[in-house]
Structures are given as C-alpha cells and as structure tokens.
C-alpha positions as CSV (number, residue, x, y, z in Angstrom):
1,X,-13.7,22.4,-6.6
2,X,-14.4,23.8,-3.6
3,X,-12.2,25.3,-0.9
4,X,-12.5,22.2,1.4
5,X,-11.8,19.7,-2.0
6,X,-9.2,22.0,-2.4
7,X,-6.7,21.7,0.4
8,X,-7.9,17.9,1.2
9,X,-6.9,16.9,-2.0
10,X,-3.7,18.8,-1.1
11,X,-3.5,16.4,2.3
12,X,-4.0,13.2,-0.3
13,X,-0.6,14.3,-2.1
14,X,1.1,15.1,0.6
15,X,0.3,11.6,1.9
16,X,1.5,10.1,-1.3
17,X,4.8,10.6,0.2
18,X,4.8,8.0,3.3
19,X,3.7,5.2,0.6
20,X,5.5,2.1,1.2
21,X,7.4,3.5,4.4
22,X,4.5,4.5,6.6
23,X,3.3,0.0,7.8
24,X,0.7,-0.8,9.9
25,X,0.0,2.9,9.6
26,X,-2.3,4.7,6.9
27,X,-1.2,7.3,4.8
28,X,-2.1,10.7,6.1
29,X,-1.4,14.5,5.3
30,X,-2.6,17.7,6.9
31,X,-2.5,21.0,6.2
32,X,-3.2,24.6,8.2
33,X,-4.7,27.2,6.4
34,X,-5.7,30.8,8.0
35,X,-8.6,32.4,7.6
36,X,-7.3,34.8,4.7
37,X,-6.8,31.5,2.5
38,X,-3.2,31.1,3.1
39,X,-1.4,27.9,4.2
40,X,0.3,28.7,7.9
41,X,1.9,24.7,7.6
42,X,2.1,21.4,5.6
43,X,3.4,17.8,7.2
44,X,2.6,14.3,6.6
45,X,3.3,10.7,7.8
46,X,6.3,9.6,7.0
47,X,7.1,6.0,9.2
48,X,5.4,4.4,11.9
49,X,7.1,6.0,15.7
50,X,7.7,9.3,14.4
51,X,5.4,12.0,14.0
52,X,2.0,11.8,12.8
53,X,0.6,14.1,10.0
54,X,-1.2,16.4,12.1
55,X,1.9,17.0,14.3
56,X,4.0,17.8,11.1
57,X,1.6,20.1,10.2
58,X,1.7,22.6,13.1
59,X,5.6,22.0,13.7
60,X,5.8,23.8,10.7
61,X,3.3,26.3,11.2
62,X,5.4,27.0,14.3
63,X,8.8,27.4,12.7
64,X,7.0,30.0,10.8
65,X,6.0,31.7,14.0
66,X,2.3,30.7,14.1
67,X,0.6,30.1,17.8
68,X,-2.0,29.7,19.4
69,X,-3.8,32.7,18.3
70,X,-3.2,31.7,14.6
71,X,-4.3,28.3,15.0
72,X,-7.5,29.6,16.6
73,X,-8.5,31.5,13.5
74,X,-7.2,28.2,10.9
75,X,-8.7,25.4,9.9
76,X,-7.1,22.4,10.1
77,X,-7.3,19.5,7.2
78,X,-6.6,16.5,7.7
79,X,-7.3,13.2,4.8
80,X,-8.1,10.7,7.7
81,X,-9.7,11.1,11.3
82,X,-7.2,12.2,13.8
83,X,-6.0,9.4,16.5
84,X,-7.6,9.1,19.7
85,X,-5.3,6.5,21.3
86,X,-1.9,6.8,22.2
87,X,0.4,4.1,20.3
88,X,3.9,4.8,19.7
89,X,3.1,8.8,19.8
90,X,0.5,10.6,21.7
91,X,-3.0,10.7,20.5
92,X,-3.6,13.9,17.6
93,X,-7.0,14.7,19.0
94,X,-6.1,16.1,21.9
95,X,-2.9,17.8,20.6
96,X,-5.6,19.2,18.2
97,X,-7.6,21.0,21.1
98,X,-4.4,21.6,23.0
99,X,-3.1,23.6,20.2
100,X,-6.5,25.6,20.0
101,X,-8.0,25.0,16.6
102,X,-11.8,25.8,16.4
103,X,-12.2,24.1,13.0
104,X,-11.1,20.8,11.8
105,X,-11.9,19.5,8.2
106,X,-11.7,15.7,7.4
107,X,-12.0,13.6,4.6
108,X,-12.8,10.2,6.1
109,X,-13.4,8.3,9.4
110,X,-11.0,5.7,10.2
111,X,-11.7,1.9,10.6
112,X,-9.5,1.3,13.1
113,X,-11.3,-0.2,16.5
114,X,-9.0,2.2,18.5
115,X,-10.8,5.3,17.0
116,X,-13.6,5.0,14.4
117,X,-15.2,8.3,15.5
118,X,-13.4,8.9,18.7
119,X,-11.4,11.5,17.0
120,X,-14.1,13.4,16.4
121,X,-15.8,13.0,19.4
122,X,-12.8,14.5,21.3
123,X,-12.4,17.5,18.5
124,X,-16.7,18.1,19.0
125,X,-16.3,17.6,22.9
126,X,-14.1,20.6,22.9
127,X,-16.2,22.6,20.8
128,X,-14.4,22.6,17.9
129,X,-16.5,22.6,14.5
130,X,-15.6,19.4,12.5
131,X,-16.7,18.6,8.7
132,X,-16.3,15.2,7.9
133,X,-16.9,13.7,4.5
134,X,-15.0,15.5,2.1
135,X,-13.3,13.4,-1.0
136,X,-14.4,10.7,0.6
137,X,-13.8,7.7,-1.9
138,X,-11.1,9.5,-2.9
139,X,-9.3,9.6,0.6
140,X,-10.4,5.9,1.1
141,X,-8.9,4.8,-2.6
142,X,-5.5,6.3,-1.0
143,X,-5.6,4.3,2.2
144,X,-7.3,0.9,0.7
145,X,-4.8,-1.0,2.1
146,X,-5.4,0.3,5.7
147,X,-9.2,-0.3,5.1
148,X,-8.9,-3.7,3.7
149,X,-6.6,-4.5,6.5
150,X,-8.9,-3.0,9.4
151,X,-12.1,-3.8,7.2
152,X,-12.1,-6.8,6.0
153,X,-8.7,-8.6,8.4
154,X,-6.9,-9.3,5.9
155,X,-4.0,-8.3,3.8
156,X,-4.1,-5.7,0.4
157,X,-3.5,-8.0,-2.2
158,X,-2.0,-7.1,-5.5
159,X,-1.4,-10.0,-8.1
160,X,1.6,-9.2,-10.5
161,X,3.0,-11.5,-13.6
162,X,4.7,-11.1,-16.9
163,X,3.7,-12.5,-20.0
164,X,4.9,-13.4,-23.3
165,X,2.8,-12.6,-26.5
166,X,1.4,-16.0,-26.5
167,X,0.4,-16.3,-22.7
168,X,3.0,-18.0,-20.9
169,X,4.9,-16.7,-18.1
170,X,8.4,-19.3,-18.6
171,X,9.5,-21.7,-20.6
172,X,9.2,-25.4,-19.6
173,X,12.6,-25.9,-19.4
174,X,16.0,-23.4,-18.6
175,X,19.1,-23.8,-18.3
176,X,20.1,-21.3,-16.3
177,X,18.6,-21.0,-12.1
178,X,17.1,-17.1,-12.7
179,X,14.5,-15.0,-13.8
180,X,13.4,-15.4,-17.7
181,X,12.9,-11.5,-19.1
182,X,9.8,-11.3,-20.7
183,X,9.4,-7.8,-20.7
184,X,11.5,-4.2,-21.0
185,X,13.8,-2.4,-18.4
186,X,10.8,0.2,-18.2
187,X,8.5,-2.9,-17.3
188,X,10.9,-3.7,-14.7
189,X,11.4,-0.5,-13.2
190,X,7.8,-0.2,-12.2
191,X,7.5,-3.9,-11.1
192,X,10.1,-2.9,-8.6
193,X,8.8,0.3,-7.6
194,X,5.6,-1.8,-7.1
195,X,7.5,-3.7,-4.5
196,X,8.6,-0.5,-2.7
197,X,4.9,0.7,-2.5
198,X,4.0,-2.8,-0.7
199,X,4.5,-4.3,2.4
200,X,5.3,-7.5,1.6
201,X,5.8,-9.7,-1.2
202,X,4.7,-13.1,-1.9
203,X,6.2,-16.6,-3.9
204,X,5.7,-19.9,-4.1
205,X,8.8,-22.3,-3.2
206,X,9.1,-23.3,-6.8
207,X,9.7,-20.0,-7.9
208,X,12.3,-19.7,-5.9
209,X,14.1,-23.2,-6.8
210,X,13.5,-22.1,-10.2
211,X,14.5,-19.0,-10.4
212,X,16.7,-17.8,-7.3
213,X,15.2,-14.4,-7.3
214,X,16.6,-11.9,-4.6
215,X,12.8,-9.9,-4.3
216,X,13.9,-6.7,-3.9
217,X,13.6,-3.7,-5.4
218,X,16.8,-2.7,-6.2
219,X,15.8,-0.9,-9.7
220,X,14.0,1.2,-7.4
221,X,14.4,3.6,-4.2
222,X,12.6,2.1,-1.4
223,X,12.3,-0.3,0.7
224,X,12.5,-3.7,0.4
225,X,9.4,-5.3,1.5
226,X,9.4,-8.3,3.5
227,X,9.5,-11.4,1.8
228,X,6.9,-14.7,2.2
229,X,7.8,-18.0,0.7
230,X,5.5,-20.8,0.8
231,X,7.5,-23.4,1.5
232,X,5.3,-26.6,2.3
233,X,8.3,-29.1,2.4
234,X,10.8,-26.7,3.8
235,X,13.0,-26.9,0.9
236,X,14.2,-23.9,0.6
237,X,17.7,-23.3,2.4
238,X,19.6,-20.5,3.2
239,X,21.8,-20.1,0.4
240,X,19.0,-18.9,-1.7
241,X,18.9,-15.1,-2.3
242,X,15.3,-14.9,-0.2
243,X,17.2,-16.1,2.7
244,X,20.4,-13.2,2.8
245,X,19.8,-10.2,4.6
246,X,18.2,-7.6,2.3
247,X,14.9,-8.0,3.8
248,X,12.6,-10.0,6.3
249,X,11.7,-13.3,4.7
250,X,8.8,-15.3,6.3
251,X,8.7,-18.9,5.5
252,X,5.2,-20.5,5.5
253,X,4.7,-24.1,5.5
254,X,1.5,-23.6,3.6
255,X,0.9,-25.3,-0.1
256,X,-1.0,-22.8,-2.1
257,X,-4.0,-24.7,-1.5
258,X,-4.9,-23.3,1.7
259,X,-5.0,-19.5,0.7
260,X,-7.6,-18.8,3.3
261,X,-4.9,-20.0,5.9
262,X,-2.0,-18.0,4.4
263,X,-4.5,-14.7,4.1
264,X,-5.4,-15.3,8.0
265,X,-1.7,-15.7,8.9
266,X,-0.6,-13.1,7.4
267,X,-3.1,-11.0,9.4
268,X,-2.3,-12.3,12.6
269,X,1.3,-10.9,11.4
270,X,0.3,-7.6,11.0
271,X,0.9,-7.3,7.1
272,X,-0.9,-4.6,5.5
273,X,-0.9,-5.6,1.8
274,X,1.1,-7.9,-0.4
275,X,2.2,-8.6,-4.2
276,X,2.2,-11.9,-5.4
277,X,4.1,-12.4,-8.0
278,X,4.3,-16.4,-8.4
279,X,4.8,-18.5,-9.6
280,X,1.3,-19.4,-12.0
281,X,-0.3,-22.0,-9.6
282,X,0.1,-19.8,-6.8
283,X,-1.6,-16.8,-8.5
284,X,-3.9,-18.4,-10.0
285,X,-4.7,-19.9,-6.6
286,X,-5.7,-16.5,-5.0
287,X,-7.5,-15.5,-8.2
288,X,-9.8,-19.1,-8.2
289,X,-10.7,-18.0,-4.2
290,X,-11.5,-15.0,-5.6
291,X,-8.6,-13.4,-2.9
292,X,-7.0,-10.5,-4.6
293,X,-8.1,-6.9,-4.9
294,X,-5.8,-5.6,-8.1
295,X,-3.7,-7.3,-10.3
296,X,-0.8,-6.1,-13.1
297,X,-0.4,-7.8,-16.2
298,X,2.4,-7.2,-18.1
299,X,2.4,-8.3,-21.7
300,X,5.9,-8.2,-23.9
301,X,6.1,-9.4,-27.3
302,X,8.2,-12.4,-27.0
303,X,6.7,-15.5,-27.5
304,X,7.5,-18.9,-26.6
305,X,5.7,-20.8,-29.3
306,X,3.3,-22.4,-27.2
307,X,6.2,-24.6,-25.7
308,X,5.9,-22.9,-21.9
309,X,4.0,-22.4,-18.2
310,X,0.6,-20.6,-19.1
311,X,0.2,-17.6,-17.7
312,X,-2.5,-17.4,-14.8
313,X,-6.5,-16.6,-16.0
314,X,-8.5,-13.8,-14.1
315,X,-12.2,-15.4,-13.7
316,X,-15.3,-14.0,-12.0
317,X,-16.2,-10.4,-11.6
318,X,-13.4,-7.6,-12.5
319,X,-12.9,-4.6,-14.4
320,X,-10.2,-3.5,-16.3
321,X,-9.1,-0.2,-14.4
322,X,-6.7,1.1,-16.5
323,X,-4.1,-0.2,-19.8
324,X,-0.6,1.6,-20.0
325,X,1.7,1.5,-23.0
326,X,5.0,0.5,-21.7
327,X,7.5,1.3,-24.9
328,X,6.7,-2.2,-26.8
329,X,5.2,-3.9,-23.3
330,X,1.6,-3.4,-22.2
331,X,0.1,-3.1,-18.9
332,X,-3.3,-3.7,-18.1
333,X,-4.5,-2.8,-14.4
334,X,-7.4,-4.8,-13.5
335,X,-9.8,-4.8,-10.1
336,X,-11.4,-7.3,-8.1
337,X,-15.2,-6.3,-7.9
C-alpha cells in the first residue's frame, strides 16, 4: 500500500462514522499529514449544516497549533472532491487555498452537478498540485448511495426479508396484529442497525394492517429513518405505530405496481437510499423491475410447513456478495448486477 492508499483509506474510515446521519450529503473524511509523515489533523462529516470533512480536518490541526506554514508543507487527503458551491456551509475549495495547502490528494470526483470537477479546478487554479484517483472503487463503494442518487436519480435501494427454513416470510393466518419472528435477537439487531444506516425505509400498506410495526430501530443507536407506506386506498390511519412521532412517515398513494413512480417520487423528495422490507408483493415488485441494488436474506430455521406467504424470488442478473453465519440464522448479501 502506498503512502497515498494509506491515509485515503484512513479518510474512508473516518467517514464510516457520518453513516446514516450525514442525508443528502455523502460520506467524507480528510486527513492532514506533514511532510515528515505525521498526521497534523483528522475530521469527518458528521450531519448535513455543520462542518464538512475538510473543515474538521484543519480545526483540529489548528487546536494543535498548526498554521499556515504547516499546512503549506502538508498534504491534504480527502475521500471525495472538495465542494465548490456554497450550500448550507461555505464552499471547501476555497477554504482549501485560503488555508494555504500546496498539495491536495483525492480519491474520487464527485457526481454532483454543483461540482463534478469544479473542486479541482479551483485547488489547480491556485496552483495547488492535486492527485486524483486514488482507491477509487473503493471511495465510490463507500458513497454508492450518493452516486446512485446523483448518478442514476434515483434512490439506494436495499431489499431486506426474513425467512423460514421452508421459504415463507408469514403464516397465512395470525392471531395476533404484529411482527411473526422468524429469526434470532442477533438477526434482529442488525436488521435494525440496517435501518439506522439508511435514509428511509419502505412498506406496503398490508404490512402495516398486518403487522402494526413501529419501523424503527430501536434495537439499535441511530436514527430512525423516515418511514414510506404505500398506501393506495388510504387505509392506514393514525393510530398505527407508522403514524406516532418517532420518525417522518410519508404516505404514498401508489399500489406497488407503479415502482417506476414511487422510485421517481422519492427522488423528487430528496431521499438518498431506502430498505424495503415488505411485505412479499412489494419486494418482489422492485426485484421483477429489476429496481434494487442489494438485498439481505435472512434465513432461520423455523418452518411453517408449507402452510404460509412465500418468500420473495431474486431473478435476473445478481451475485451473491457475501453469506454470514448468524448463530443458527444465515445471511446471505446479494447485488444487483
């Protein structure tokens, strides 16, 4: 690994920390490193309004008494292209120059229409000497969602179901109005900090006359992401959990037929990625338009005897990306390809 691999993998982790708080924004960390090889300040993004990365970054070289004489000798890294626009904080580019850094080291360029390459332009205009390029598909795999968002206008999506050992996800009939447990407490612990990693989460309207469920993640620290309910023939009222006030909850009077619609709304609504976790029809709705980019599928080992709701079917071109063993449960990770 070489010294630029080095300390831009060092931004990705530091990154990793502003996952699930940081929406619309991407994920971005930034370090300052002298010229003897020794790191003058660390920062990342942690929510969009306050401080970018970059910012972070040479706050805390400055608490440590570094100037503008220090930064002139550092080198900046930085996962993603610095702003070039000012937002809800001022643009990093030209505190970047301000500050006096002659070097600057990215990983990748950002998509977004407001700077795809402005950033550097700025950092080149005022002759400071930029790499670009470095763990590339690496630094994009961290910010997918950003990318897909910017890239392709739509929403992240992530599909997400349990399943008993004989592929169903309920049984027919129940007698009580929640959730059925198909899986472990472990299971469910990462289901919910799934939730907290995403910005929104999405259910059909049967699964919640089914099943009440509050869509939280309250097994996890985090926040609660923003809850969609199709809801086609507004039938859901506000006694049901989705409606109290642990999160946002977006009704959409969309069957889940129209997926293209519901993807395009959510868009214009500025949501960054979503988990869908049901019920069957509606997951299996994004996976027949081929509209998902990951999905989780947990397997327990109950069984129902063949007396239940199948379990949705992955179809067309995937990959498994990786199988966990979860105590007794299994997860296998698949993407979209």
């Amino acid at each position: 690994m070489t010294t630029h691999e080095k300390y831009i993998q060092r931004c990705l982790q530091l990154a990793q920390n502003g996952l699930g708080t940081t929406y619309p924004n991407p994920l971005v960390g930034s370090v300052i490193v002298s010229e003897n090889d020794k790191i003058l300040g660390e920062g990342w993004h942690l929510k969009s309004g306050e401080p970018h990365a970059e910012v972070n970054a040479v706050r805390d070289a400055e608490q440590k008494s570094c100037g503008r004489d220090a930064f002139a000798k550092a080198t900046l890294y930085v996962n993603l292209e610095p702003c070039s626009h000012t937002g809800k904080t001022p643009p990093c580019a030209s505190m970047i120059v301000q500050k006096g850094f002659q070097k600057v080291v990215i990983g990748t360029l950002d998509p977004h229409d407001k700077v795809a390459g402005k950033g550097i332009s700025i950092l080149e205009n005022a002759g400071i000497e930029v790499v670009v390029g470095v763990l590339e598909n690496d630094c994009n795999e961290l910010n997918k969602r950003f990318f897909t968002f910017h890239k392709k206008r739509r929403p992240y999506i992530i599909l997400k179901w349990a399943e008993t050992a004989d592929g169903f996800i309920a049984p027919k009939q129940k007698n009580e109005q929640k959730p059925v447990w198909i899986t472990n407490s472990h299971s469910r612990q990462l289901a919910h900090k799934l939730r907290a990693e995403e910005h929104a989460i999405l259910v059909g309207a049967k699964t919640v006359i089914d099943d009440n469920p509050s869509l939280t993640c309250r097994d996890w620290s985090g926040i609660n992401p923003t809850r969609i309910v199709l809801d086609s023939k507004n039938s859901i009222t506000d006694d049901y959990k989705v409606m109290n006030h642990d999160a946002e909850t977006l009704k959409l009077t969309y069957s889940s037929s129209k997926i293209y619609e519901i993807v395009e709304e959510l868009y214009k609504k500025n949501i960054q990625s979503i988990i869908v976790e049901g019920g069957s029809t509606t997951i299996q709705s994004f996976i027949d338009t081929g509209l998902w980019d990951q999905a989780y599928q947990f397997m327990g080992t109950e069984v129902l005897f063949y007396q239940g709701l199948k379990a949705p079917v992955l179809n067309g071109n995937y990959r498994l990306q990786e199988r966990k063993q979860m105590n007794n449960d299994v997860l296998k990770i698949f993407r979209n390809v």
